[in-house]
C-alpha positions as CSV (number, residue, x, y, z in Angstrom):
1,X,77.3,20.3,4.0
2,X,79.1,21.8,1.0
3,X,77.7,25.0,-0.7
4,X,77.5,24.2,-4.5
5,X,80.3,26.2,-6.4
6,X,78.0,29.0,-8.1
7,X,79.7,29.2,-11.5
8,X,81.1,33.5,-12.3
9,X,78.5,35.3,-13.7
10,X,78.8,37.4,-16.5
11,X,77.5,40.4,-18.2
12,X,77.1,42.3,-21.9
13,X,75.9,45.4,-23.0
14,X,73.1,46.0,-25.6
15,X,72.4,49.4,-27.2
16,X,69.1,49.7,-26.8
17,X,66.8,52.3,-29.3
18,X,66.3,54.6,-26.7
19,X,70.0,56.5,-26.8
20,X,69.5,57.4,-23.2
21,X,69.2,53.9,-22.5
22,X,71.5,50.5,-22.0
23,X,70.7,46.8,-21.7
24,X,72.8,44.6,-19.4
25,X,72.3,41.2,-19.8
26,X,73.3,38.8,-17.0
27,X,74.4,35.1,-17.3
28,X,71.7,34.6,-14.6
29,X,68.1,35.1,-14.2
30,X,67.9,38.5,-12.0
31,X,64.3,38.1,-10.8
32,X,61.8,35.5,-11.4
33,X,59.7,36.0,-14.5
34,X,56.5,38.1,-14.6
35,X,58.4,40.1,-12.1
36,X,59.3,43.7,-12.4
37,X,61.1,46.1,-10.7
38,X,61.2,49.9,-12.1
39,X,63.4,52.8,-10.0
40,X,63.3,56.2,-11.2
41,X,64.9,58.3,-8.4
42,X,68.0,57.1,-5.9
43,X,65.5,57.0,-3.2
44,X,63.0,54.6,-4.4
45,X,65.1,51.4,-4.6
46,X,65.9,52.2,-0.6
47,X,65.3,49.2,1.0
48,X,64.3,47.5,-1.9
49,X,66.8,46.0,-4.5
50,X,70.3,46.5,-3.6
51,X,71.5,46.2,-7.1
52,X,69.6,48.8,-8.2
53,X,70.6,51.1,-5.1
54,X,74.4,50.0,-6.1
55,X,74.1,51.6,-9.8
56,X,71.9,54.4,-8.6
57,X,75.5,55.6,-6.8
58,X,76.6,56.4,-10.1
59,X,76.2,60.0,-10.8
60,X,75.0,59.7,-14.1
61,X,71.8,57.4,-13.7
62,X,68.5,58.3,-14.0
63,X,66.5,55.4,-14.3
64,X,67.1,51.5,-13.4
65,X,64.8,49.0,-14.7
66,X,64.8,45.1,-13.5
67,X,63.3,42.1,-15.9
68,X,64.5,38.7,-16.2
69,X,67.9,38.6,-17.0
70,X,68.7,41.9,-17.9
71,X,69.3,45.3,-16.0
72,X,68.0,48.3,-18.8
73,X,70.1,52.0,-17.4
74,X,68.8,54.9,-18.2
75,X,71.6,58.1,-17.9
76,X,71.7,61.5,-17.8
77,X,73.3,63.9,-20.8
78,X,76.3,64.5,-18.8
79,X,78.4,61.5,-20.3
80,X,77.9,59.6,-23.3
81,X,77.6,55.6,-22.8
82,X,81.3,55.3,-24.9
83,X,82.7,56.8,-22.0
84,X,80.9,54.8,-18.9
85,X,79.4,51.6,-21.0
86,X,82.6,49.2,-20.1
87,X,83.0,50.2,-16.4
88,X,79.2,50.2,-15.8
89,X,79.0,46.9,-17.0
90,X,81.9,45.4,-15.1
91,X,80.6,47.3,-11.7
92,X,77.5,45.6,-12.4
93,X,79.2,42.4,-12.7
94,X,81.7,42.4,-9.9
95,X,78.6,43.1,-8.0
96,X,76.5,40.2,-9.3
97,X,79.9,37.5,-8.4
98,X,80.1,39.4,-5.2
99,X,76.9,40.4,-2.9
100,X,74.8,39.5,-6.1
101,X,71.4,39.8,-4.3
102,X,69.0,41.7,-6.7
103,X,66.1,42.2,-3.6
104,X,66.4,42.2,0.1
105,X,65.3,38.9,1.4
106,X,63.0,41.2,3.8
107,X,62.1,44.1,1.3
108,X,58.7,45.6,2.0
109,X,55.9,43.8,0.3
110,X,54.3,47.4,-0.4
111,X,57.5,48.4,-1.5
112,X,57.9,45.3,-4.8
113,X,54.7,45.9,-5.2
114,X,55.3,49.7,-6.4
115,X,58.3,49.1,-7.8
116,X,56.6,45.9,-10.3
117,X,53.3,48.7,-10.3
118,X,55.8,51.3,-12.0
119,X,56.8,48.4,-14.3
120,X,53.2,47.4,-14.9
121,X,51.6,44.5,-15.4
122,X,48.3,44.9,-18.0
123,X,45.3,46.3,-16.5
124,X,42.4,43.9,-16.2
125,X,40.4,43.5,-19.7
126,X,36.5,44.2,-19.3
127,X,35.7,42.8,-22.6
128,X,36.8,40.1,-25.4
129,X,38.2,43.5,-27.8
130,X,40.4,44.0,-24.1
131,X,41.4,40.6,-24.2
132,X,42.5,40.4,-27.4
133,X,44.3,43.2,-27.4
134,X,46.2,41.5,-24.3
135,X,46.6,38.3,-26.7
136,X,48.3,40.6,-29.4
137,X,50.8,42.4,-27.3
138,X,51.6,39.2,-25.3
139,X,52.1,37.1,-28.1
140,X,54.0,39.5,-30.6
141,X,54.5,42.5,-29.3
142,X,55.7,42.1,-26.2
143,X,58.9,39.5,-27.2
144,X,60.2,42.3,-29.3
145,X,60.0,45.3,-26.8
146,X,61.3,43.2,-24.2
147,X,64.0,42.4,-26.5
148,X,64.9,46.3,-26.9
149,X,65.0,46.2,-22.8
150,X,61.8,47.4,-22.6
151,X,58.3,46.1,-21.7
152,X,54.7,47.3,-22.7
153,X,51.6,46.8,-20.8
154,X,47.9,47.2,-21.5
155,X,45.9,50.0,-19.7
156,X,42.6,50.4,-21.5
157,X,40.6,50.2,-24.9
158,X,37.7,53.3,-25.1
159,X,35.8,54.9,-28.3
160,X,39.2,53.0,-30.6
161,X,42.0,54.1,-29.0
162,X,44.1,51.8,-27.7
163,X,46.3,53.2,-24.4
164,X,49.6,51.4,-23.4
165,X,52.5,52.1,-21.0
166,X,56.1,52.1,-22.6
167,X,58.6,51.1,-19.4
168,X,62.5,50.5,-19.4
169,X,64.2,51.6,-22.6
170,X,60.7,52.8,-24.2
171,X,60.0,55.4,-21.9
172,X,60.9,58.9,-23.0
173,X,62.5,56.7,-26.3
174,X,62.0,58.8,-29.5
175,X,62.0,55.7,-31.6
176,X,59.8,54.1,-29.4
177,X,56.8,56.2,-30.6
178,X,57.5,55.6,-33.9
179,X,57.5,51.4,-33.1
180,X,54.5,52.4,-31.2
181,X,52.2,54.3,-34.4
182,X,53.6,51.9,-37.3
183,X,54.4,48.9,-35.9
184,X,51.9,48.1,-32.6
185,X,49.0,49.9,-34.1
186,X,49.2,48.6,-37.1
187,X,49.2,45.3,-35.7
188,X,46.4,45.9,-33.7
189,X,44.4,47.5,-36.1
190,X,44.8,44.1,-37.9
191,X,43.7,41.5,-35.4
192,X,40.9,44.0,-33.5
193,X,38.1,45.6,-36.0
194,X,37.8,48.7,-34.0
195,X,41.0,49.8,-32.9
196,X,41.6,53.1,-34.3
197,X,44.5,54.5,-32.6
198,X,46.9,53.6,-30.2
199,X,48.6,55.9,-27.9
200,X,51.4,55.8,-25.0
201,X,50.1,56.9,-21.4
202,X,52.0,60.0,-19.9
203,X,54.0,59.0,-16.9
Protein backbone atom coordinates (compact mmCIF):
# COMPACT_ATOMS: atom_id res chain seq x y z
CA UNK A 1 0.00 0.00 0.00
CA UNK A 2 1.31 3.45 -0.96
CA UNK A 3 1.66 6.21 1.70
CA UNK A 4 -0.10 9.36 0.25
CA UNK A 5 2.57 12.00 -0.81
CA UNK A 6 2.03 14.57 2.19
CA UNK A 7 2.37 17.88 0.28
CA UNK A 8 5.75 20.36 2.03
CA UNK A 9 4.51 22.32 4.65
CA UNK A 10 5.14 25.74 5.07
CA UNK A 11 5.48 28.39 7.58
CA UNK A 12 5.21 32.58 8.10
CA UNK A 13 5.80 34.76 10.75
CA UNK A 14 3.36 37.29 12.37
CA UNK A 15 4.42 40.04 14.70
CA UNK A 16 2.27 39.67 17.26
CA UNK A 17 1.47 42.99 19.93
CA UNK A 18 3.25 41.50 22.48
CA UNK A 19 7.08 42.48 21.28
CA UNK A 20 8.38 39.56 23.22
CA UNK A 21 6.26 37.46 21.24
CA UNK A 22 6.03 35.74 17.52
CA UNK A 23 3.27 33.95 15.58
CA UNK A 24 4.20 31.01 13.30
CA UNK A 25 1.65 30.01 11.15
CA UNK A 26 1.82 26.54 9.62
CA UNK A 27 0.27 25.33 6.32
CA UNK A 28 -1.21 22.50 8.52
CA UNK A 29 -3.35 22.22 11.45
CA UNK A 30 -0.76 21.55 14.45
CA UNK A 31 -3.26 20.15 16.98
CA UNK A 32 -6.86 19.57 16.75
CA UNK A 33 -9.14 22.47 17.65
CA UNK A 34 -10.20 23.29 21.29
CA UNK A 35 -6.81 21.88 22.03
CA UNK A 36 -4.04 23.70 23.71
CA UNK A 37 -0.82 23.18 24.63
CA UNK A 38 1.22 25.99 26.77
CA UNK A 39 5.22 25.38 27.85
CA UNK A 40 6.79 27.87 29.85
CA UNK A 41 10.11 26.22 31.01
CA UNK A 42 12.42 23.63 28.77
CA UNK A 43 11.37 20.96 31.10
CA UNK A 44 7.77 21.05 30.84
CA UNK A 45 7.29 19.94 27.22
CA UNK A 46 9.57 16.69 28.25
CA UNK A 47 7.85 13.94 27.08
CA UNK A 48 5.18 15.90 25.83
CA UNK A 49 5.26 17.78 22.33
CA UNK A 50 8.48 17.28 20.58
CA UNK A 51 8.02 20.44 18.57
CA UNK A 52 7.91 22.37 21.33
CA UNK A 53 10.99 20.50 23.07
CA UNK A 54 12.79 21.24 19.52
CA UNK A 55 12.42 25.20 19.78
CA UNK A 56 12.87 25.16 23.48
CA UNK A 57 16.77 24.13 22.37
CA UNK A 58 17.02 27.58 21.32
CA UNK A 59 18.71 29.64 23.81
CA UNK A 60 16.58 32.41 23.54
CA UNK A 61 13.04 31.06 24.22
CA UNK A 62 11.07 31.57 27.04
CA UNK A 63 7.71 30.50 26.29
CA UNK A 64 6.07 28.10 23.56
CA UNK A 65 2.47 28.20 23.04
CA UNK A 66 0.50 25.52 20.62
CA UNK A 67 -3.16 26.39 19.03
CA UNK A 68 -4.47 25.29 15.80
CA UNK A 69 -2.29 26.16 13.19
CA UNK A 70 0.05 28.38 14.70
CA UNK A 71 3.15 28.04 17.13
CA UNK A 72 3.16 31.78 19.28
CA UNK A 73 7.31 32.09 20.74
CA UNK A 74 7.92 34.01 23.34
CA UNK A 75 12.01 35.14 23.73
CA UNK A 76 14.18 36.44 25.97
CA UNK A 77 15.89 40.25 25.74
CA UNK A 78 19.05 38.78 24.65
CA UNK A 79 18.27 39.03 20.76
CA UNK A 80 15.83 40.95 18.96
CA UNK A 81 13.28 38.87 16.61
CA UNK A 82 15.26 40.78 13.30
CA UNK A 83 18.04 38.78 14.18
CA UNK A 84 16.48 35.10 14.95
CA UNK A 85 12.77 35.69 13.11
CA UNK A 86 13.97 34.01 9.64
CA UNK A 87 15.97 31.08 11.02
CA UNK A 88 13.44 30.30 13.75
CA UNK A 89 10.92 30.11 11.29
CA UNK A 90 12.68 27.88 8.81
CA UNK A 91 13.94 25.43 11.92
CA UNK A 92 10.45 25.24 12.64
CA UNK A 93 9.66 24.37 9.29
CA UNK A 94 12.34 21.91 8.37
CA UNK A 95 11.05 20.27 11.42
CA UNK A 96 7.34 20.13 10.53
CA UNK A 97 8.52 18.47 6.60
CA UNK A 98 10.76 16.35 8.66
CA UNK A 99 9.71 14.49 12.13
CA UNK A 100 6.68 16.95 12.12
CA UNK A 101 4.96 15.25 15.12
CA UNK A 102 3.61 18.05 17.35
CA UNK A 103 2.74 15.38 20.53
CA UNK A 104 4.09 11.98 21.34
CA UNK A 105 1.72 9.45 20.13
CA UNK A 106 2.15 8.08 23.94
CA UNK A 107 2.54 11.45 25.85
CA UNK A 108 1.13 11.30 29.40
CA UNK A 109 -2.56 11.95 29.55
CA UNK A 110 -1.77 14.04 32.99
CA UNK A 111 0.83 15.54 31.15
CA UNK A 112 -1.71 17.29 27.85
CA UNK A 113 -3.84 17.73 30.31
CA UNK A 114 -1.52 20.46 32.17
CA UNK A 115 -0.08 21.65 29.33
CA UNK A 116 -3.99 22.55 27.67
CA UNK A 117 -4.77 23.55 31.80
CA UNK A 118 -1.89 26.28 31.47
CA UNK A 119 -3.60 27.17 28.17
CA UNK A 120 -7.06 27.21 29.73
CA UNK A 121 -10.17 26.33 28.75
CA UNK A 122 -13.13 28.80 30.58
CA UNK A 123 -13.97 27.85 33.95
CA UNK A 124 -17.42 26.41 34.37
CA UNK A 125 -20.24 29.37 34.46
CA UNK A 126 -22.56 29.06 37.75
CA UNK A 127 -25.04 31.54 36.41
CA UNK A 128 -26.77 32.96 33.06
CA UNK A 129 -24.34 36.60 33.79
CA UNK A 130 -21.27 33.56 33.66
CA UNK A 131 -22.70 32.29 30.67
CA UNK A 132 -22.99 35.20 28.84
CA UNK A 133 -19.96 36.48 29.53
CA UNK A 134 -18.68 33.04 27.96
CA UNK A 135 -21.02 33.91 24.81
CA UNK A 136 -19.24 37.41 24.48
CA UNK A 137 -15.70 36.27 24.62
CA UNK A 138 -16.39 33.28 22.43
CA UNK A 139 -18.22 34.90 19.88
CA UNK A 140 -16.11 38.31 19.59
CA UNK A 141 -13.51 38.31 21.58
CA UNK A 142 -11.87 35.42 21.36
CA UNK A 143 -11.48 35.41 17.11
CA UNK A 144 -9.46 38.55 17.66
CA UNK A 145 -7.03 37.42 20.44
CA UNK A 146 -6.56 34.24 18.84
CA UNK A 147 -5.76 36.17 15.84
CA UNK A 148 -2.91 38.21 17.80
CA UNK A 149 -1.55 34.41 18.73
CA UNK A 150 -3.13 34.64 21.84
CA UNK A 151 -6.15 33.05 23.54
CA UNK A 152 -8.41 34.28 26.54
CA UNK A 153 -10.39 32.19 28.82
CA UNK A 154 -13.10 32.88 31.47
CA UNK A 155 -12.34 32.22 35.19
CA UNK A 156 -15.04 33.93 37.16
CA UNK A 157 -17.72 36.88 37.51
CA UNK A 158 -17.97 38.20 41.59
CA UNK A 159 -19.40 41.68 43.01
CA UNK A 160 -18.76 43.08 38.82
CA UNK A 161 -15.51 42.25 38.14
CA UNK A 162 -14.95 40.17 35.44
CA UNK A 163 -11.50 37.83 35.76
CA UNK A 164 -9.91 36.33 32.61
CA UNK A 165 -6.60 34.64 31.76
CA UNK A 166 -4.42 36.29 28.88
CA UNK A 167 -2.24 33.00 27.34
CA UNK A 168 0.24 32.97 24.35
CA UNK A 169 1.16 36.44 23.05
CA UNK A 170 -1.16 38.19 25.82
CA UNK A 171 0.63 37.18 28.63
CA UNK A 172 3.04 39.65 30.19
CA UNK A 173 1.93 41.81 26.67
CA UNK A 174 1.75 45.57 27.56
CA UNK A 175 -0.72 46.22 24.93
CA UNK A 176 -2.56 43.42 25.91
CA UNK A 177 -3.87 45.27 29.04
CA UNK A 178 -4.81 47.99 27.27
CA UNK A 179 -7.10 45.61 24.66
CA UNK A 180 -8.09 44.15 27.80
CA UNK A 181 -9.66 47.73 29.81
CA UNK A 182 -10.89 49.44 26.47
CA UNK A 183 -11.78 47.01 24.21
CA UNK A 184 -13.03 43.49 26.25
CA UNK A 185 -14.49 45.50 29.09
CA UNK A 186 -16.18 47.72 27.25
CA UNK A 187 -17.70 45.08 25.36
CA UNK A 188 -18.71 43.41 28.23
CA UNK A 189 -20.00 46.12 30.06
CA UNK A 190 -22.29 46.39 26.98
CA UNK A 191 -23.90 43.07 26.63
CA UNK A 192 -23.86 42.20 30.74
CA UNK A 193 -25.73 44.96 33.02
CA UNK A 194 -23.42 44.41 35.95
CA UNK A 195 -20.13 44.00 34.78
CA UNK A 196 -18.10 46.65 36.23
CA UNK A 197 -14.60 45.79 35.68
CA UNK A 198 -12.65 43.38 34.05
CA UNK A 199 -9.23 42.25 35.15
CA UNK A 200 -6.35 39.74 33.98
CA UNK A 201 -5.57 36.83 36.60
CA UNK A 202 -1.83 36.79 37.83
CA UNK A 203 -0.01 33.77 36.59
Amino acid sequence: METAQRSPVTVYAEMTPNPASMRFVSSRQLVQDGRLLEFRNPDEPAGVSPLAEKVFNLPFVTGVFISGNFITVSKNDAVTWDLVQMELREYIQEYMNTDGRVVYDDAPAQALADANERATTHADAVGPDDDKIIRVLEEYIRPAVEGDGGHIAFRSFRDGVVTVTLRGSCSGCPSSMVTLKQGIENLLKHEVPGVREVVAEEL
